[in-house]
N, CA, C and O atoms as a GROMACS GRO file, in nm:
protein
  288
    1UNK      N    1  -0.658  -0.731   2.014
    1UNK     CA    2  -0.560  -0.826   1.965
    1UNK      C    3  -0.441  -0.753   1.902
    1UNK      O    4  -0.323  -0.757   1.937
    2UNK      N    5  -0.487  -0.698   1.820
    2UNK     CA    6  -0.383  -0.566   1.739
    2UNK      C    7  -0.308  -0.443   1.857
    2UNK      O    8  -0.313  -0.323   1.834
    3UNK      N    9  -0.261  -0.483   1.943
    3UNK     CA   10  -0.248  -0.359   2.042
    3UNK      C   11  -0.091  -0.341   2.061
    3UNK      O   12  -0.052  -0.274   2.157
    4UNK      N   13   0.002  -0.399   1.972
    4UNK     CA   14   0.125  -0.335   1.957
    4UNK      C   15   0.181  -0.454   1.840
    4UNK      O   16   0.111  -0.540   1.786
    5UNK      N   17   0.303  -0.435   1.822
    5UNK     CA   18   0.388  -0.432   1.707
    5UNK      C   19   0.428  -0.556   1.688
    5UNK      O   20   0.438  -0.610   1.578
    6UNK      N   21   0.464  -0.625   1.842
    6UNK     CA   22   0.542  -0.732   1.848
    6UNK      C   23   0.380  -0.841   1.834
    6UNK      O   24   0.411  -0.955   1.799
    7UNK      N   25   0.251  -0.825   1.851
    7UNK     CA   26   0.130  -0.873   1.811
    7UNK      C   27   0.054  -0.849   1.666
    7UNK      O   28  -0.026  -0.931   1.620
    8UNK      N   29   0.083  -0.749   1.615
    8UNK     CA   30   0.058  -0.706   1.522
    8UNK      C   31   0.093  -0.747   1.393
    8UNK      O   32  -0.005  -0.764   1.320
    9UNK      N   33   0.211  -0.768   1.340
    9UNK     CA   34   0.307  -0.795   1.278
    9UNK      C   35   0.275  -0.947   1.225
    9UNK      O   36   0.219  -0.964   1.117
   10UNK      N   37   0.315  -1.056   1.310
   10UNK     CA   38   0.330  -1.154   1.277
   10UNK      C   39   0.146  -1.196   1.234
   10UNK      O   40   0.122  -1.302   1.177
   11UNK      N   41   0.046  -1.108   1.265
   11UNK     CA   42  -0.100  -1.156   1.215
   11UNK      C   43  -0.113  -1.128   1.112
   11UNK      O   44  -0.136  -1.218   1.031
   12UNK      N   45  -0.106  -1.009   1.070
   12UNK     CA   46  -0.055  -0.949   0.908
   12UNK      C   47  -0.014  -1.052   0.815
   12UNK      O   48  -0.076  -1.097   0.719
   13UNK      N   49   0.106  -1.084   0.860
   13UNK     CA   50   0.162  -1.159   0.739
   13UNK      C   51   0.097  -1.263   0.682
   13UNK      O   52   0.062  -1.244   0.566
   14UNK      N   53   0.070  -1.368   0.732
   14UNK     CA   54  -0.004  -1.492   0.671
   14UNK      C   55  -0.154  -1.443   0.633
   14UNK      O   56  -0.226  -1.531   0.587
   15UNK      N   57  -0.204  -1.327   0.646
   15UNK     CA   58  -0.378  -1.287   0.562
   15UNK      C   59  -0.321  -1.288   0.419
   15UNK      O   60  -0.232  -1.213   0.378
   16UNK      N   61  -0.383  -1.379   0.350
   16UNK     CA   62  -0.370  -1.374   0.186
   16UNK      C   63  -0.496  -1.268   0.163
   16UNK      O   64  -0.599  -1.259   0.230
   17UNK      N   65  -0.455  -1.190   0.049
   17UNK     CA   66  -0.549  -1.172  -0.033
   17UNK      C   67  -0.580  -1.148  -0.148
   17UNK      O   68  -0.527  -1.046  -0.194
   18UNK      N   69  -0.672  -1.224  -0.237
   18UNK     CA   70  -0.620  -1.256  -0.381
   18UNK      C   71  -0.530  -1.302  -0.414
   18UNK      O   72  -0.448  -1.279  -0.504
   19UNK      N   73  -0.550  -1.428  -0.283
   19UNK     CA   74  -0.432  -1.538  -0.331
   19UNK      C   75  -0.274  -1.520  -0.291
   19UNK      O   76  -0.188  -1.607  -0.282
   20UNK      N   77  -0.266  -1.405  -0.273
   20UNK     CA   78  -0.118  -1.373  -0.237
   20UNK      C   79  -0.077  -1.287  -0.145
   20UNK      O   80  -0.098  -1.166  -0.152
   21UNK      N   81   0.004  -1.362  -0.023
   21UNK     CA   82   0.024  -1.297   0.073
   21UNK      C   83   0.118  -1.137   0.088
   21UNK      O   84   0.184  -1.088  -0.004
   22UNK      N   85   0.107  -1.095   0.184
   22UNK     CA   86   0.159  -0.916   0.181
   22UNK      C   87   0.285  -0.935   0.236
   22UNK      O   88   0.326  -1.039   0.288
   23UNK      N   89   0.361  -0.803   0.220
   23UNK     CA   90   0.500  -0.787   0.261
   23UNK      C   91   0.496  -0.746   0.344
   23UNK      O   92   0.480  -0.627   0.318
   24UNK      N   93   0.500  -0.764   0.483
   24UNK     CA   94   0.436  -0.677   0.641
   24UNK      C   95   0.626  -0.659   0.681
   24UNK      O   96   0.714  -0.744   0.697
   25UNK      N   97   0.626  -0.505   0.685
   25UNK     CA   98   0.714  -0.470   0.744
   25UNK      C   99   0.642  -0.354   0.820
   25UNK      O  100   0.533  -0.301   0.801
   26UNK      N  101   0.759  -0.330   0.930
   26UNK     CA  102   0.736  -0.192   1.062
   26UNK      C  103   0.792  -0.080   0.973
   26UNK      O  104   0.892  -0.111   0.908
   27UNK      N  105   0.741   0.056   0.959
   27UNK     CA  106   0.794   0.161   0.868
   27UNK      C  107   0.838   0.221   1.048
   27UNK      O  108   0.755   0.220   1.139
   28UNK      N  109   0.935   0.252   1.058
   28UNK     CA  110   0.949   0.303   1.207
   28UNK      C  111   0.994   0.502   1.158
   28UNK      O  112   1.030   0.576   1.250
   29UNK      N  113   0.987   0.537   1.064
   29UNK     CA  114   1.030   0.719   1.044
   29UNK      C  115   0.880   0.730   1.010
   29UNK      O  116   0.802   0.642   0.975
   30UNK      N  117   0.859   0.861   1.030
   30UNK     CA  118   0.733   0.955   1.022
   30UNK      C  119   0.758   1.036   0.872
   30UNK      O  120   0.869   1.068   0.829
   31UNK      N  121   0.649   1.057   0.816
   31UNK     CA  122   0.649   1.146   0.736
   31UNK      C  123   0.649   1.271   0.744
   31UNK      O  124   0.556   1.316   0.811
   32UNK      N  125   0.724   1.352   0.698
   32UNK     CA  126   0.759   1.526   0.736
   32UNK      C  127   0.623   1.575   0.675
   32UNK      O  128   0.596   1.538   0.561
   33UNK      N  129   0.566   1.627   0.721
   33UNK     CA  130   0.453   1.746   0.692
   33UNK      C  131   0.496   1.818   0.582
   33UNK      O  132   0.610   1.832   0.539
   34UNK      N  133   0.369   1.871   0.533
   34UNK     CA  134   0.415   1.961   0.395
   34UNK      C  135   0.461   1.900   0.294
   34UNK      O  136   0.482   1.974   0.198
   35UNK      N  137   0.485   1.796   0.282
   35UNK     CA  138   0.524   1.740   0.131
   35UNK      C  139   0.396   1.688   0.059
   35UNK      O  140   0.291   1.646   0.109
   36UNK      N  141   0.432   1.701  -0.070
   36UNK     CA  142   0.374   1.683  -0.144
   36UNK      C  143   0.406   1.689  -0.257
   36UNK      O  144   0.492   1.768  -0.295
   37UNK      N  145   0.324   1.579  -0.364
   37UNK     CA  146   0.358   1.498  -0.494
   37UNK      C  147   0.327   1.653  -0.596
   37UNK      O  148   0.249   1.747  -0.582
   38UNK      N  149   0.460   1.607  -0.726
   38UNK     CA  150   0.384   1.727  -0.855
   38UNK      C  151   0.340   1.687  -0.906
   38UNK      O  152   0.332   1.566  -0.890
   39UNK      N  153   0.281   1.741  -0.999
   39UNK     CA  154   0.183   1.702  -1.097
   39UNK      C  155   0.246   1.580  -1.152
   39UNK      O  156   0.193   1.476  -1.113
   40UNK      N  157   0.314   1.570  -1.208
   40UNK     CA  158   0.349   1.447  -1.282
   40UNK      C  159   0.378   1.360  -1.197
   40UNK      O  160   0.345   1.252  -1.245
   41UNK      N  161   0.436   1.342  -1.067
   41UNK     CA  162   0.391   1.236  -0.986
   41UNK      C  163   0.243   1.157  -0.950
   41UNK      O  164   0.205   1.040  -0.951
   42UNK      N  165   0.204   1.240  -0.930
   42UNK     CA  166   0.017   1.258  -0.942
   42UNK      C  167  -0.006   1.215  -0.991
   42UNK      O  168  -0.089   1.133  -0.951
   43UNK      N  169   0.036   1.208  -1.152
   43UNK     CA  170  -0.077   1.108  -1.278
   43UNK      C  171   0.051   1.000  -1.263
   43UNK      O  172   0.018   0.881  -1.259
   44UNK      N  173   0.117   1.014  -1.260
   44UNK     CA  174   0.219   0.887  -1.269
   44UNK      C  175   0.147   0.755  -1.155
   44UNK      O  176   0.126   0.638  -1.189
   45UNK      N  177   0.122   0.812  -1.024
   45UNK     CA  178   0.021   0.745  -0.966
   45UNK      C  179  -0.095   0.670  -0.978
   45UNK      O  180  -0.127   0.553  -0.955
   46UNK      N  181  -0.155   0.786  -1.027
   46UNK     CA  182  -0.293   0.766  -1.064
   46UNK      C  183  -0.288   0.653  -1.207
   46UNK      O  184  -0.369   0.561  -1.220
   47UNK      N  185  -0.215   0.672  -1.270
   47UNK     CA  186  -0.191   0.575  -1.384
   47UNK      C  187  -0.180   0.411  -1.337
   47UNK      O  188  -0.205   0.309  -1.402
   48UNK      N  189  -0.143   0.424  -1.227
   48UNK     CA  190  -0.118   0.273  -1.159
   48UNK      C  191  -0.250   0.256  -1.123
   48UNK      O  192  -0.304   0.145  -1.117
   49UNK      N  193  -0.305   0.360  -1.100
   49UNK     CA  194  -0.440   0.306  -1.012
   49UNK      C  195  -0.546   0.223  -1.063
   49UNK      O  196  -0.536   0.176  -1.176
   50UNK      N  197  -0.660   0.198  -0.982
   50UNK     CA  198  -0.721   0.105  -0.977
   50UNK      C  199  -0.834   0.149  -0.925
   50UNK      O  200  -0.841   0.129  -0.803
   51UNK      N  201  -0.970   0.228  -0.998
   51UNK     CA  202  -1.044   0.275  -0.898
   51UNK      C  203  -1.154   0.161  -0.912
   51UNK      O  204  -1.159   0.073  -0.997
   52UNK      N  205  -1.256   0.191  -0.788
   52UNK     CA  206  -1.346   0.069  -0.798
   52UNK      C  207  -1.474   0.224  -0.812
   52UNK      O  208  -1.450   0.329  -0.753
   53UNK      N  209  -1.593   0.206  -0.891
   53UNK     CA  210  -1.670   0.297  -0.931
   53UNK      C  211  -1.779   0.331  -0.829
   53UNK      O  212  -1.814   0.443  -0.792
   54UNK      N  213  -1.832   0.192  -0.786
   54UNK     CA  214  -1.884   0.233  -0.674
   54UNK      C  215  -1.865   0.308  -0.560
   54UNK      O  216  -1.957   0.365  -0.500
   55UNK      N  217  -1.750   0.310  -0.529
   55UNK     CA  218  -1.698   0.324  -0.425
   55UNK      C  219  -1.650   0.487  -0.439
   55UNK      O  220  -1.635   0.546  -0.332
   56UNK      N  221  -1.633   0.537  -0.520
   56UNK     CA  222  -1.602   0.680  -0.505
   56UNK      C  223  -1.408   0.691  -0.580
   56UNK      O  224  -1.325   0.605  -0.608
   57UNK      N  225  -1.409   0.783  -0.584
   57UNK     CA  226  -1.215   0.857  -0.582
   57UNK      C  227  -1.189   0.824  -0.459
   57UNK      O  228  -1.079   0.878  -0.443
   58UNK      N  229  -1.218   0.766  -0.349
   58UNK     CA  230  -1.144   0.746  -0.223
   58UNK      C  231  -1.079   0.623  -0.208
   58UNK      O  232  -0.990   0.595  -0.128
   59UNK      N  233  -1.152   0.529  -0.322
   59UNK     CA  234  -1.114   0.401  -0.272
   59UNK      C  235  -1.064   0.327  -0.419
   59UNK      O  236  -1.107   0.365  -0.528
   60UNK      N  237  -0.970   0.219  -0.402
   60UNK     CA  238  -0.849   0.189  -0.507
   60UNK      C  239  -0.749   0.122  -0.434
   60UNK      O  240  -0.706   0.106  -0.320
   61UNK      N  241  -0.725   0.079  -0.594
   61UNK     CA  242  -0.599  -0.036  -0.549
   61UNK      C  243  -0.461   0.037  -0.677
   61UNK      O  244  -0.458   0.034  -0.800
   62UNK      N  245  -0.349   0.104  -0.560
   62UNK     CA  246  -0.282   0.116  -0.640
   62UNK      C  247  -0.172  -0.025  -0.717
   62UNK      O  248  -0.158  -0.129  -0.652
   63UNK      N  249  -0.111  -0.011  -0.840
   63UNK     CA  250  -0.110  -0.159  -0.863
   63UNK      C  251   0.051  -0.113  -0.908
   63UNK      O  252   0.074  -0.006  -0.965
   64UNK      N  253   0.149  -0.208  -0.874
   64UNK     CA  254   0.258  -0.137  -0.883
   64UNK      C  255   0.306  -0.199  -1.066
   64UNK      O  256   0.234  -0.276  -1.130
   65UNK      N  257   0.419  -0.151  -1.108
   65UNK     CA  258   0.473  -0.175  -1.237
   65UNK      C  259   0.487  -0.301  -1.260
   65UNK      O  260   0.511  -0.371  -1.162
   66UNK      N  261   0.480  -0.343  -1.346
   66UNK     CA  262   0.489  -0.530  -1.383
   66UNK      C  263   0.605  -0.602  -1.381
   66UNK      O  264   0.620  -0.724  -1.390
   67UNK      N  265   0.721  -0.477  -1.362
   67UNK     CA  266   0.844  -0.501  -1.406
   67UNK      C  267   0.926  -0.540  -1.221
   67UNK      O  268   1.031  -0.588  -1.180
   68UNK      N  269   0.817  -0.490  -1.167
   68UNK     CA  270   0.884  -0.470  -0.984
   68UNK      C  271   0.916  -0.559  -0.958
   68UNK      O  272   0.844  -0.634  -1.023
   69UNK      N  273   1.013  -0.645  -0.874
   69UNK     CA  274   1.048  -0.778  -0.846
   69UNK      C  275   1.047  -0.731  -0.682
   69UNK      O  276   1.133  -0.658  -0.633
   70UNK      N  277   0.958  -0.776  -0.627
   70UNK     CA  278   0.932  -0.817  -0.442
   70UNK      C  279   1.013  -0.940  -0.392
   70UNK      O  280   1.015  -1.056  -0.433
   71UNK      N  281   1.084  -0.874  -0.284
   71UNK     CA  282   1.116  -0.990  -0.219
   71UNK      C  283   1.049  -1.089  -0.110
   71UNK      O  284   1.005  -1.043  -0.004
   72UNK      N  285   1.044  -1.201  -0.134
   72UNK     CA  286   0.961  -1.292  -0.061
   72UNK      C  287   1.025  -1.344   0.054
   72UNK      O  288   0.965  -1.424   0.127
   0.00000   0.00000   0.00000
């Protein structure tokens, strides 16, 4: 079902979860290799985070600033 963009896309959007639906956009640039966060990005991150205990350091909900205004 998921097998390209122009299918993909429009299924995304309407899955709520926790009540509130997602911002489904196409990111169409690649990320350059070799980058990477400094330290203080790192905890600045991690400060947002959200780990679930069971689940290990792999898994989390990063949670963005309270102050962020999303467009709907």
């Amino acid at each position: 079902m998921l097998d390209s963009i122009d299918t993909g896309l429009p299924c995304a959007r309407p899955m709520p979860w926790n009540g509130k639906h997602p911002l489904v956009a196409r990111v169409a640039t690649t990320s350059p290799t070799g980058v990477t966060l400094t330290q203080e990005a790192r905890e600045a991150v991690e400060a947002q985070s959200e780990r679930l205990p069971a689940w290990g350091k792999w898994f989390g909900d990063i949670v963005p600033p309270a102050m962020a205004i999303r467009d709907t």
